[in-house]
C-alpha positions in Angstrom: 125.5 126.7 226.8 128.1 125.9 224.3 127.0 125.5 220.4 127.2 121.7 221.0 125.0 121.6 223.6 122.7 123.7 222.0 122.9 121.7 218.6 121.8 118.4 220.9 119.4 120.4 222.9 117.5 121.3 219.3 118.0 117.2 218.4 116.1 116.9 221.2 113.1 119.1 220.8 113.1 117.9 216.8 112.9 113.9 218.0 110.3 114.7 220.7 108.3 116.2 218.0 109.5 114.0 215.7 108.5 110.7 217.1 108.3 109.3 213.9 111.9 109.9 212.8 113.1 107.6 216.0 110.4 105.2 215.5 108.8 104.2 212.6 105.3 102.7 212.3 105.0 99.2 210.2 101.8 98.5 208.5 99.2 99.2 205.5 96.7 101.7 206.1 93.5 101.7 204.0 92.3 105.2 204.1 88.6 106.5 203.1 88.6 110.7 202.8 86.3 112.5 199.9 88.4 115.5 200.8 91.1 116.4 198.4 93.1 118.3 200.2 92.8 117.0 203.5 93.5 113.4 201.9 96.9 115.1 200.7 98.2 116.2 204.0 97.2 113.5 206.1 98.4 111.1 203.5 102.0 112.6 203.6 102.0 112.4 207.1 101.0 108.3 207.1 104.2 108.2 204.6 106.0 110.3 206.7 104.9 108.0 209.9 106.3 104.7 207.5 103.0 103.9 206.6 101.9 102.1 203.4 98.5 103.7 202.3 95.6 102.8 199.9 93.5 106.3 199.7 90.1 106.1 198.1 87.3 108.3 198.5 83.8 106.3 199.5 83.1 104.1 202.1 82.1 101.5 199.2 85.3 101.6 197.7 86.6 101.2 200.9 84.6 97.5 201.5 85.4 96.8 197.8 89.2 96.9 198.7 89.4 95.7 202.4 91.6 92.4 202.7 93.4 90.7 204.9 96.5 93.0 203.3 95.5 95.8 205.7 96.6 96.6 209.4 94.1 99.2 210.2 91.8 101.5 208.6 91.7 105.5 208.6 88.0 107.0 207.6 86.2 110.4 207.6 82.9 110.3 208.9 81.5 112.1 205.9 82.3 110.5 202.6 81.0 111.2 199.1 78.6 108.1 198.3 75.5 106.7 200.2 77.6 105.2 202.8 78.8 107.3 205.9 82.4 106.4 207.5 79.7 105.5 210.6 78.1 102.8 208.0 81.8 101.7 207.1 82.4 100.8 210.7 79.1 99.0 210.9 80.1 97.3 207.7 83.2 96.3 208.6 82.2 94.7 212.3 79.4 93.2 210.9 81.6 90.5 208.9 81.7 86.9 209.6 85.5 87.0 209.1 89.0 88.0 210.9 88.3 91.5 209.1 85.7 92.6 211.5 88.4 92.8 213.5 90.5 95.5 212.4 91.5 98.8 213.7 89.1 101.6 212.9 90.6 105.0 213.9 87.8 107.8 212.6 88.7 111.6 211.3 85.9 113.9 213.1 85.2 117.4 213.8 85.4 118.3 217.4 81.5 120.0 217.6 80.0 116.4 216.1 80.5 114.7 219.5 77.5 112.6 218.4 79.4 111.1 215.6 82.3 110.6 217.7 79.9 108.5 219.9 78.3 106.6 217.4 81.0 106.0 216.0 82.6 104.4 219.2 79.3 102.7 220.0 79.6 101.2 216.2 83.0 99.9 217.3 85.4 102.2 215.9 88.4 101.7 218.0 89.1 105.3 218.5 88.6 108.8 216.9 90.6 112.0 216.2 89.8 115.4 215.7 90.4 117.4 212.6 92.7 119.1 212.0 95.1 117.3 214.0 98.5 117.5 215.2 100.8 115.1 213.3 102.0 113.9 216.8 98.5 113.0 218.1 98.0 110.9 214.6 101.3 109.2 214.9 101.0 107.9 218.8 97.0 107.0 218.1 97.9 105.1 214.8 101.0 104.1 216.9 98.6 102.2 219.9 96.3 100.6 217.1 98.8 99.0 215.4 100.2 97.7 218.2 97.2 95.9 218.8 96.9 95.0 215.4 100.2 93.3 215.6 99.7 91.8 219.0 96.3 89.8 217.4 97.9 88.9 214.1 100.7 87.3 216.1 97.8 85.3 218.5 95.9 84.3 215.6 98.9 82.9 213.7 99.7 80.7 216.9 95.9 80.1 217.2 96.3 78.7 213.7 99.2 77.1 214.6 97.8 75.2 216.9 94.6 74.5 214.9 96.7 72.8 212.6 98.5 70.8 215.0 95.5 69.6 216.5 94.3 68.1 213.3 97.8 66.9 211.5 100.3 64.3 212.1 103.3 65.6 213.4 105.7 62.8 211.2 104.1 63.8 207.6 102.3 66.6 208.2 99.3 65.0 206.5 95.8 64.8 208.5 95.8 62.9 211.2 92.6 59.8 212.4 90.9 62.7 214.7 90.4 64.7 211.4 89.5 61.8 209.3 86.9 60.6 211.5 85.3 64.2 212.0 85.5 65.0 208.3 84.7 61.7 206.1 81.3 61.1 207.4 80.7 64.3 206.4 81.4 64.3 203.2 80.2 60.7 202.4 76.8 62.7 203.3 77.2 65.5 201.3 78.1 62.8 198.1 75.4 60.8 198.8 73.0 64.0 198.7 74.2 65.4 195.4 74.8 61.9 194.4 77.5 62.0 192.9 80.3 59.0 193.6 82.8 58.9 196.6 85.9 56.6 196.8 88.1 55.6 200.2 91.1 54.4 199.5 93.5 52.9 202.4 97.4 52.2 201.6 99.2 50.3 203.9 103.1 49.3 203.7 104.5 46.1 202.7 106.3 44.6 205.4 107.3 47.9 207.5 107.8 46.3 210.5 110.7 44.9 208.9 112.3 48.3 208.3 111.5 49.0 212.1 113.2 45.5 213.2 116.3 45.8 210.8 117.2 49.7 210.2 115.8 51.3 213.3 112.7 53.9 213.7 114.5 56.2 212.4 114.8 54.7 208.9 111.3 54.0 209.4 110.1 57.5 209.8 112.2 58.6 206.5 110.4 55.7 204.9 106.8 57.3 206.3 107.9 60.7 205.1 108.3 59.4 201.4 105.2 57.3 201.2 103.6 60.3 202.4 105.1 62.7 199.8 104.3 60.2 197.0 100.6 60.2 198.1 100.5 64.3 198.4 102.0 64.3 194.9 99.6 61.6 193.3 96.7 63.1 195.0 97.5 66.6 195.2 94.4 68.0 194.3 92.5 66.0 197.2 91.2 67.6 200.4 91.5 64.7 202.9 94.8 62.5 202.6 94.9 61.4 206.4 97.9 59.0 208.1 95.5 56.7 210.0 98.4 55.4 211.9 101.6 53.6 212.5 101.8 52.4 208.5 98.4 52.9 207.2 97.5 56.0 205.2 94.0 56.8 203.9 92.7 58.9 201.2 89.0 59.9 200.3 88.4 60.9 196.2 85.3 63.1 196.3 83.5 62.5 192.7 85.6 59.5 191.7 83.7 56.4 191.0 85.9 52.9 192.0 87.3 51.7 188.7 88.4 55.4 188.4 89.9 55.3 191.8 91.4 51.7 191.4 93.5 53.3 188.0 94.9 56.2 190.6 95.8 54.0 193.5 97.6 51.3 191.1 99.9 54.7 189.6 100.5 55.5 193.5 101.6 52.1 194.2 103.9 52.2 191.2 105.2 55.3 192.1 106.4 54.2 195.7 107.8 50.8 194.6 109.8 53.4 191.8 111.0 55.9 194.5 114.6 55.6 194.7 115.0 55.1 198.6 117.8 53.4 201.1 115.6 51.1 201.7 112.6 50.9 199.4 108.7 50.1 200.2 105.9 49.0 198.4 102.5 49.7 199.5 99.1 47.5 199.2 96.3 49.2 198.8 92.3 48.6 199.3 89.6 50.3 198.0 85.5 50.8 198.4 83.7 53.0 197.1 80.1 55.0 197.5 77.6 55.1 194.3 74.2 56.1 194.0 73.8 53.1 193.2 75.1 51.6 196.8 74.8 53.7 199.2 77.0 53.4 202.7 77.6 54.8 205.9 81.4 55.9 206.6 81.7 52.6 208.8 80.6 50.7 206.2 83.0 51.7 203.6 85.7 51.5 205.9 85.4 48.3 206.7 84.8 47.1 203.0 88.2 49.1 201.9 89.9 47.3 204.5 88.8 44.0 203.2 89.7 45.2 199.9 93.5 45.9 201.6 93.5 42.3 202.7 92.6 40.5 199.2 95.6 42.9 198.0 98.0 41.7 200.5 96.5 37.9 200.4 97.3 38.1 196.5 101.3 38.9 197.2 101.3 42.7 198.3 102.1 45.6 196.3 98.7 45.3 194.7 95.5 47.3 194.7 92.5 45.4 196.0 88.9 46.6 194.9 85.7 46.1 196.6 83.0 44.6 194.4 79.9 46.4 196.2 77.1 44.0 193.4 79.2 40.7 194.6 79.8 41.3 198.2 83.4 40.7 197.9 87.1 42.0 197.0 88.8 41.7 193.8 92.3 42.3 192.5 93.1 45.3 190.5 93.7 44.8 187.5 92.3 41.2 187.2 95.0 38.5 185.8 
């Protein structure tokens, strides 16, 4: 053989050996050794692999640092502290959270089959022997990532389609299916710590117009806006839901009416100030719950919606407020 064909017969032998230096591993590695020099070599080799790695010594420093940051972790069975890598694992599975989840590969000695096993039985996803060959690291840390990868990807698309499930694909807000699942809820949770709750609904001024003379298209820009208005004006707010077509609806956790009817008149002002092709104004009705009157979800719906129609009665653009002691709407601000 020629010294070409030896030169690429040793490239050969150094890549097969080498795995790493064709391949390199992607992740962050949290990794729980007591030993100091053992932490040192297999450290270099996680670098050497393409590893990120967070070394600490205990298994509860190891639990005081695990977050969602982390692909997989990398533990010795025995660890300085009370806690064993075995009581790591159990830890670690035991969570109510996506963490219990992640990769455990364990460091043990090849007489403690015992540990090995309870280790596997504790959930550990699979184990090595010390000392190890760099290769045998690399292609186990090399499967678990894999699947660590693999499950991140499913449970961003299983998020994904959470979301969708519960938004409106035009403005991205919450959508009626969420509003009606959530806001009985949380009237209940108001009136048990009572404390006030306000439900405001916003509908457009004369959309259908905009449909009828621009086209839908025009009329979905015109949806977007309202709805980024509304995100802006109530950003803090957990529930700002499009209830359909033109009619948005927000619930303010904590804020009594005559707090809510201030907000709801700046929103209003706020659309009819936006600087759009075609501009909107929005009418808007409001009920609220008090300790003082207490409601069921239906109830305040219906009495907001009344509210909505004295605004739009009065010449749109305005903010109509239930009057729970009267039985009736009112315009906001009077005169």
């Amino acid at each position: 053989m020629d010294s070409t064909g030896t030169q690429h017969a040793e490239s050969d032998e150094e890549s097969a050996a080498n795995p790493w230096q064709e391949h390199s591993l992607r992740g962050r590695v949290l990794f729980v050794e007591d030993s100091r020099t053992s932490a040192a070599i297999t450290a270099y080799y996680l670098e050497q692999f393409g590893l990120a790695v967070q070394h600490v010594t205990t298994a509860e420093a190891a639990l005081e640092e695990l977050g969602y940051e982390f692909d997989l972790v990398l533990s010795d069975y025995f660890l300085d502290g009370e806690l064993t890598g075995l009581d790591l694992v159990k830890r670690i599975r035991g969570r109510r959270d996506d963490l219990a989840l992640l990769p455990i590969l364990m460091l043990t000695s090849a007489e403690e089959a015992d540990h090995r096993i309870g280790s596997l039985r504790a959930g550990a996803n699979d184990f090595i022997y010390k000392p190890f060959l760099p290769e045998e690291l690399y292609a186990r840390l090399h499967n678990l990532l894999a699947l660590r990868h693999a499950y991140k990807k499913l449970y961003s698309q299983k998020k994904a389609m959470e979301r969708l499930s519960i938004t409106d694909g035009l403005t991205n807000l919450y959508n009626k299916r969420f509003l009606n699942t959530e806001a009985p809820a949380a009237l209940e949770q108001a009136r048990r710590k009572e404390r006030p709750l306000s439900l405001l609904i916003a509908d457009l001024d004369h959309f259908k117009r905009i449909n009828d003379e621009h086209g839908h298209e025009i009329g979905d820009v015109t949806l977007r806006a309202a709805a980024q208005v509304m995100e802006e004006e109530f950003q803090e707010v957990d529930l700002i839901a499009r209830y359909g077509g033109e009619e948005f609806v927000v619930l303010l956790d904590g804020t009594p009416p005559e707090q809510a009817a201030i907000r709801a008149d700046r929103f209003r002002q706020h659309l009819a100030d936006r600087r759009l092709d075609h501009p909107v104004t929005a009418s808007v009705g409001i009920s609220a719950l008090t300790p003082e009157a207490p409601r069921d979800y239906p109830e305040l719906f219906r009495e907001a919606d009344q509210a909505l129609y004295k605004a739009k009665e009065s010449g749109r653009n305005r903010v109509g407020l239930w009057d729970a002691a009267a039985g009736e709407a009112r315009v906001y601000p009077e005169g």
